[in-house]
Backbone as CSV, one residue per row, in Angstrom:
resi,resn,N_x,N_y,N_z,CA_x,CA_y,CA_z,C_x,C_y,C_z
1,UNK,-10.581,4.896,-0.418,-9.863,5.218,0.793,-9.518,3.948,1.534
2,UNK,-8.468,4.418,2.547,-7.739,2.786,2.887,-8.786,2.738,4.406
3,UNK,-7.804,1.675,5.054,-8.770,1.485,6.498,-7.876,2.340,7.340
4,UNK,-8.409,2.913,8.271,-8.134,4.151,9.318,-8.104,3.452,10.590
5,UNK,-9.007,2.401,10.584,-8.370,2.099,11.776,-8.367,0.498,11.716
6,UNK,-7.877,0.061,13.174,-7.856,-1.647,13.027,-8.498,-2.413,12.948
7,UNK,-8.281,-3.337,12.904,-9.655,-4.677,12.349,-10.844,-4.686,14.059
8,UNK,-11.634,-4.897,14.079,-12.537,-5.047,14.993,-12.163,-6.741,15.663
9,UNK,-12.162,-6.833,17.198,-11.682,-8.265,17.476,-13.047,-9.082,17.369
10,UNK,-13.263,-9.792,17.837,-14.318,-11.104,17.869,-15.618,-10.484,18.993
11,UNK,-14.884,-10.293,20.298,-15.098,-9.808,21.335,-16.484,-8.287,20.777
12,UNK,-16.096,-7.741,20.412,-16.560,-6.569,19.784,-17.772,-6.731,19.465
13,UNK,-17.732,-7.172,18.125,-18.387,-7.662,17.533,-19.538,-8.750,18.023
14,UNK,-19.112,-9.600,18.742,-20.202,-10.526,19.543,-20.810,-9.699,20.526
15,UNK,-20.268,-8.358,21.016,-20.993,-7.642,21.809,-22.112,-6.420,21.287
16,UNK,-21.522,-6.435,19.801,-22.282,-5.374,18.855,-23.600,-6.437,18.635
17,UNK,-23.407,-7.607,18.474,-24.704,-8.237,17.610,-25.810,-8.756,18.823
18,UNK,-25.230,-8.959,19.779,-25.931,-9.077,21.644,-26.646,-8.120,22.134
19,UNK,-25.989,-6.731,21.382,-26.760,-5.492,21.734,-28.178,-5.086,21.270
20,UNK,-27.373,-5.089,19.659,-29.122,-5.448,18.534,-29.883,-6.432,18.813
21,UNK,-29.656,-7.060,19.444,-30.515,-8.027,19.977,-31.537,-7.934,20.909
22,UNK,-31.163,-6.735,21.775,-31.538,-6.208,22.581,-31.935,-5.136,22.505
23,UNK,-32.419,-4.999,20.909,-33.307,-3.827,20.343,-32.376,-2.436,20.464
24,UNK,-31.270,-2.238,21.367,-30.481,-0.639,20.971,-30.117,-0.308,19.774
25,UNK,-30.107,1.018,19.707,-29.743,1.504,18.091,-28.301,1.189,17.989
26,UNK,-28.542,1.468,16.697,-26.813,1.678,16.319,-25.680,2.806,16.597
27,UNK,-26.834,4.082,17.234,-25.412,4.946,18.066,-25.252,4.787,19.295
28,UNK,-26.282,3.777,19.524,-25.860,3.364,21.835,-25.262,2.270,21.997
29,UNK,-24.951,1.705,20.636,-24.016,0.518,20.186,-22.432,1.138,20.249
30,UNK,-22.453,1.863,19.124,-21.409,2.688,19.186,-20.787,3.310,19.619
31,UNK,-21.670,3.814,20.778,-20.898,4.401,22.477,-20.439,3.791,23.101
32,UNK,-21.159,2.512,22.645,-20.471,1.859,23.920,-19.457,1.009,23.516
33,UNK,-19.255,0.486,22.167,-17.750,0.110,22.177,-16.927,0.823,21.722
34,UNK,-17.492,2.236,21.267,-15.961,3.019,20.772,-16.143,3.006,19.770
35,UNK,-16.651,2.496,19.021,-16.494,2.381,16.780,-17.734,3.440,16.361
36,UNK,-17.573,3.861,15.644,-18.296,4.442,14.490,-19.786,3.709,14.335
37,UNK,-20.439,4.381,14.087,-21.997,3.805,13.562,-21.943,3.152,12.293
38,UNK,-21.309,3.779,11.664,-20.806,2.479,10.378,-20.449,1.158,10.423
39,UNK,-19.244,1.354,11.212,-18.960,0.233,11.857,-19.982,-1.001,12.596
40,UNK,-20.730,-0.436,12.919,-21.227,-0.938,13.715,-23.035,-1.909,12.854
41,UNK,-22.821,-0.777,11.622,-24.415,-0.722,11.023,-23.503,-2.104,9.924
42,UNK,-22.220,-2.210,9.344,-21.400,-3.240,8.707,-21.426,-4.499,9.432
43,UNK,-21.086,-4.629,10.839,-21.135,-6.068,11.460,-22.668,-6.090,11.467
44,UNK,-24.032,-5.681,11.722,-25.052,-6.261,11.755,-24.871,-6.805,10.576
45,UNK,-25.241,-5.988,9.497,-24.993,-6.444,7.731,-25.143,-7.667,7.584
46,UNK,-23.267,-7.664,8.234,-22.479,-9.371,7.859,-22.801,-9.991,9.029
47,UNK,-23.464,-9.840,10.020,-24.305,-11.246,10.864,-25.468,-11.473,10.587
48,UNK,-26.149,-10.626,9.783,-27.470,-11.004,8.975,-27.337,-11.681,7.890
49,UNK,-26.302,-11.277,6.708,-26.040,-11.978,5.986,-25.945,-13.767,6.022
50,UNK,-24.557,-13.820,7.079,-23.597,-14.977,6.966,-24.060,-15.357,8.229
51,UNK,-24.902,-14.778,9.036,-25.153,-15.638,10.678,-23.319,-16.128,11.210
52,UNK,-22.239,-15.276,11.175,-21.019,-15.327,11.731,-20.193,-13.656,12.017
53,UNK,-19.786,-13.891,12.638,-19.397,-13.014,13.239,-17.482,-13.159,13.535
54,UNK,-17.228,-13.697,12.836,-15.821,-13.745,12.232,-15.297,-13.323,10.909
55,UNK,-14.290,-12.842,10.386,-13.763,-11.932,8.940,-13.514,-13.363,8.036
56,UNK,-13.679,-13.351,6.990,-13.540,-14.353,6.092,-11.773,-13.584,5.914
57,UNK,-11.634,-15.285,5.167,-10.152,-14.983,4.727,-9.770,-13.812,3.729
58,UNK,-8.597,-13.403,3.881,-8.033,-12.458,2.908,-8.050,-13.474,1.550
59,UNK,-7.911,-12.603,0.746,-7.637,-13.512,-0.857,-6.300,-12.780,-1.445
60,UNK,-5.579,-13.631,-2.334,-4.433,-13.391,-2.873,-3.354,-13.543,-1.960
61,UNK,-1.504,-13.065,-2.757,-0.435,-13.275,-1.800,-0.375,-11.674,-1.133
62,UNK,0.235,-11.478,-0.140,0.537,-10.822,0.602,1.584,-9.875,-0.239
63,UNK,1.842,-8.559,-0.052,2.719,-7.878,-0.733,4.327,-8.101,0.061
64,UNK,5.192,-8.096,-1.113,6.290,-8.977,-0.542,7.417,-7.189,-0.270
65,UNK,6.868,-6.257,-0.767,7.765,-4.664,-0.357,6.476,-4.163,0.831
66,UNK,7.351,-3.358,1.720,5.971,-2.577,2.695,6.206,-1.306,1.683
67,UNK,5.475,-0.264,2.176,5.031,0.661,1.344,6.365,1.586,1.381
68,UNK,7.248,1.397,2.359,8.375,2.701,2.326,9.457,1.941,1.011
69,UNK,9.516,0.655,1.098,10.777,0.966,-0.424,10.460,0.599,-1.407
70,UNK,9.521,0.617,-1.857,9.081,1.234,-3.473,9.741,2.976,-3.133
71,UNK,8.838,3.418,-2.293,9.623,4.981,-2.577,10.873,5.059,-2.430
72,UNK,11.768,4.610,-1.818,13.201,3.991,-2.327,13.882,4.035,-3.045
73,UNK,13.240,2.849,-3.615,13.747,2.629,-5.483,13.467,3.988,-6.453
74,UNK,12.437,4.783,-5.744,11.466,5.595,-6.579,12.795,7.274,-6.370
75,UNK,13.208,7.216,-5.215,14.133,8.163,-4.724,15.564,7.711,-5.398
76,UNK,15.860,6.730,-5.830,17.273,6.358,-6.403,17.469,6.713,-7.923
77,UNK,15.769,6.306,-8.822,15.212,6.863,-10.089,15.777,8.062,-10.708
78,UNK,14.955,8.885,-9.055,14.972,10.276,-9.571,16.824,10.920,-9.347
79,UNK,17.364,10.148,-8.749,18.980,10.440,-8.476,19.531,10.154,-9.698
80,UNK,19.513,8.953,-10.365,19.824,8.429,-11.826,19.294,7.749,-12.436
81,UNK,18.421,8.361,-13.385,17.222,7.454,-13.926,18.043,6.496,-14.864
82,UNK,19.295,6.438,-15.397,20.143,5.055,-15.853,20.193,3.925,-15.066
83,UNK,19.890,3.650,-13.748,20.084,2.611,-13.148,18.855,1.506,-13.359
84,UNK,19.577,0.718,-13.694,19.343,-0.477,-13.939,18.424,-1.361,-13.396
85,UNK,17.362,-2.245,-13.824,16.190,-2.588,-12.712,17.233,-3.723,-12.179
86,UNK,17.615,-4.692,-12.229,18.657,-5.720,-12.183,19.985,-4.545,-10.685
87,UNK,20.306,-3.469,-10.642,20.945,-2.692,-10.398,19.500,-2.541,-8.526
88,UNK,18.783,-2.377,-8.599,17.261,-1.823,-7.739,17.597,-3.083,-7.470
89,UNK,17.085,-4.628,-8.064,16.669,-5.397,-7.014,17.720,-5.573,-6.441
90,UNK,19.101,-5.750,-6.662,20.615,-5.643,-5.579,20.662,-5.214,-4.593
91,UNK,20.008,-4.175,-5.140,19.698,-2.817,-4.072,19.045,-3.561,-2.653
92,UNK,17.973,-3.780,-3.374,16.582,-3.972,-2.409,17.223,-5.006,-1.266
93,UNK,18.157,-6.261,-2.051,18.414,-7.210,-1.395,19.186,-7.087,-0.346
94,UNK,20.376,-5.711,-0.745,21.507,-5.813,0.422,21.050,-4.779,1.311
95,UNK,19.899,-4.105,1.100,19.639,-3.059,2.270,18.035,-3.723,3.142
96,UNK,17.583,-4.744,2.101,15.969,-5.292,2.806,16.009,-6.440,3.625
97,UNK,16.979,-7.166,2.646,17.111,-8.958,2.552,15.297,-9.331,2.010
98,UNK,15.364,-8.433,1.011,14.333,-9.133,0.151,14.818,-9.493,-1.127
99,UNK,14.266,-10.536,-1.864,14.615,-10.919,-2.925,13.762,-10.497,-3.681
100,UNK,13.741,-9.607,-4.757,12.872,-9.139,-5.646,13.397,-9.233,-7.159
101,UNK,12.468,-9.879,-8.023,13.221,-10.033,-9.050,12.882,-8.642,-10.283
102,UNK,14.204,-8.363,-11.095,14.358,-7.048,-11.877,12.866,-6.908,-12.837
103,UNK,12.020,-7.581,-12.392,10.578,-7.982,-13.468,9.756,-6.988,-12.127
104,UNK,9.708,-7.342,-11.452,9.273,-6.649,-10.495,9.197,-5.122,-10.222
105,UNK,10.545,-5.285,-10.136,10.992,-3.889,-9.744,10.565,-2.491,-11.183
106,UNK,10.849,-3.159,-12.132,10.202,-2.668,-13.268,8.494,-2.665,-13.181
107,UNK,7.829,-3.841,-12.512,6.510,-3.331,-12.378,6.172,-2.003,-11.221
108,UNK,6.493,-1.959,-10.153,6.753,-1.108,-8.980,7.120,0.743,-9.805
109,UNK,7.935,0.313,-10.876,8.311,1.809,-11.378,7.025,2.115,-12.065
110,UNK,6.863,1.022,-13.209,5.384,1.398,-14.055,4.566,1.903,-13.316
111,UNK,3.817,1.574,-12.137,2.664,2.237,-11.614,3.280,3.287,-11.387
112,UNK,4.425,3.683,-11.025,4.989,5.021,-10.046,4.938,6.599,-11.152
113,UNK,4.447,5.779,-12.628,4.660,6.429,-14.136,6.237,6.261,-14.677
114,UNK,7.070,5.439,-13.861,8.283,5.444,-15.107,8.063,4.988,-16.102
115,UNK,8.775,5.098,-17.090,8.277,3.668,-18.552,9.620,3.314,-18.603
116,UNK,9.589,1.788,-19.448,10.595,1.485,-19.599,11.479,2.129,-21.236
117,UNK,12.463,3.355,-20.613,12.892,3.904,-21.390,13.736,4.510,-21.136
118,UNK,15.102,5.022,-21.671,16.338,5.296,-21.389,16.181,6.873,-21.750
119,UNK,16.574,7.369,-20.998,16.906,8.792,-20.717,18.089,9.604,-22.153
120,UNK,17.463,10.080,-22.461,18.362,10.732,-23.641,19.968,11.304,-23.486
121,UNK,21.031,11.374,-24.321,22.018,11.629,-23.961,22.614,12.997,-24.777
122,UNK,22.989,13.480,-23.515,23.470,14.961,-23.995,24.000,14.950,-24.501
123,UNK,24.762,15.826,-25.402,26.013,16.255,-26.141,26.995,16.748,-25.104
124,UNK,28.199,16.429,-24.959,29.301,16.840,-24.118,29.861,18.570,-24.904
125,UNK,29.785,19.244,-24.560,29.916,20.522,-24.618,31.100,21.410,-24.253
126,UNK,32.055,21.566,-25.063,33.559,21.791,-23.886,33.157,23.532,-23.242
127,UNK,33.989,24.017,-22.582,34.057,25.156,-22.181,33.906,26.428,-23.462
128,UNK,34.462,25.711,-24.477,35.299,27.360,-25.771,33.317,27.204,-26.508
129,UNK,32.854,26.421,-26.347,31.688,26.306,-27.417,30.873,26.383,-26.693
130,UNK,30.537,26.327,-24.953,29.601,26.817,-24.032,29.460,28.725,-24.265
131,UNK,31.092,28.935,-24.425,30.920,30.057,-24.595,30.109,30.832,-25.832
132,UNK,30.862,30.211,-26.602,30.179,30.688,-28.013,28.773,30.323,-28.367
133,UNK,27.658,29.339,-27.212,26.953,29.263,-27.566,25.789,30.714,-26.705
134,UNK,26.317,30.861,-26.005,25.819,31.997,-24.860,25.750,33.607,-25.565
C-alpha cells in the first residue's frame, strides 16, 4: 500500500521524540500531534536507531510521467492498438512537453499487460458475402 498521508515535518517529530522522553505513551503522543500511533511508534524506531530525526535521502531518479498519462497512452491503445510507440511518445511530447523516448513508452505498456505485438488483420468482407455468410 502507498502513503496516505504526507511526510511528517521536522517540527513533529522533534516533538514526538521530546515527548517519549518524557515517559508518555505512544497514544498521548498521538493526540497530541494528530498522527497515528504507528506513526508515531516509526519515528521513535528511527531515533533509536540513527539518533536523527530527519528522512534520509530518496534513492534512484524521480519518475519522469505523473501517474495520469501512462493511462493516456493506455486510453489511446485501447482506441487503436496499431499505433505506434514512436506515434505515443509524439503524443506525450505535444500534449506534456515531455520527452519520452519510444523504448519507454513500450516499457509503460508492458507493465499495463500490452506485449509487443501487432493486432491481427481481418479479412475485408463485402456486403454480397456478409450476406451469404449469415
Amino acid at each position: 500500500m502507498g502513503r496516505k498521508e504526507k511526510e511528517t515535518t521536522i517540527d513533529e517529530r522533534n516533538i514526538v521524540v521530546a515527548q517519549y522522553f518524557q515517559h508518555k505513551s505512544y497514544a498521548e503522543i498521538a493526540n497530541i500531534i494528530g498522527r497515528s500511533r504507528a506513526t508515531v511508534q516509526s519515528i521513535v524506531k528511527r531515533y533509536k536507531d540513527r539518533h536523527v530525526v530527519i528522512n534520509s535521502e530518496r534513492h534512484g531518479r524521480p519518475q519522469k510521467l505523473t501517474t495520469r498519462e501512462p493511462r493516456m497512452l493506455l486510453r489511446i491503445i485501447k482506441k487503436n492498438p496499431k499505433t505506434t510507440a514512436s506515434t505515443l511518445s509524439v503524443h506525450v511530447h505535444d500534449h506534456f512537453r515531455k520527452d519520452i523516448t519510444p523504448e519507454r513508452v513500450c516499457t509503460i505498456l508492458n507493465r499495463s499487460g500490452y506485449r509487443a505485438r501487432i493486432p491481427r488483420r481481418k479479412p475485408y468482407i463485402s456486403k454480397k458475402n456478409t450476406k451469404w455468410r449469415m
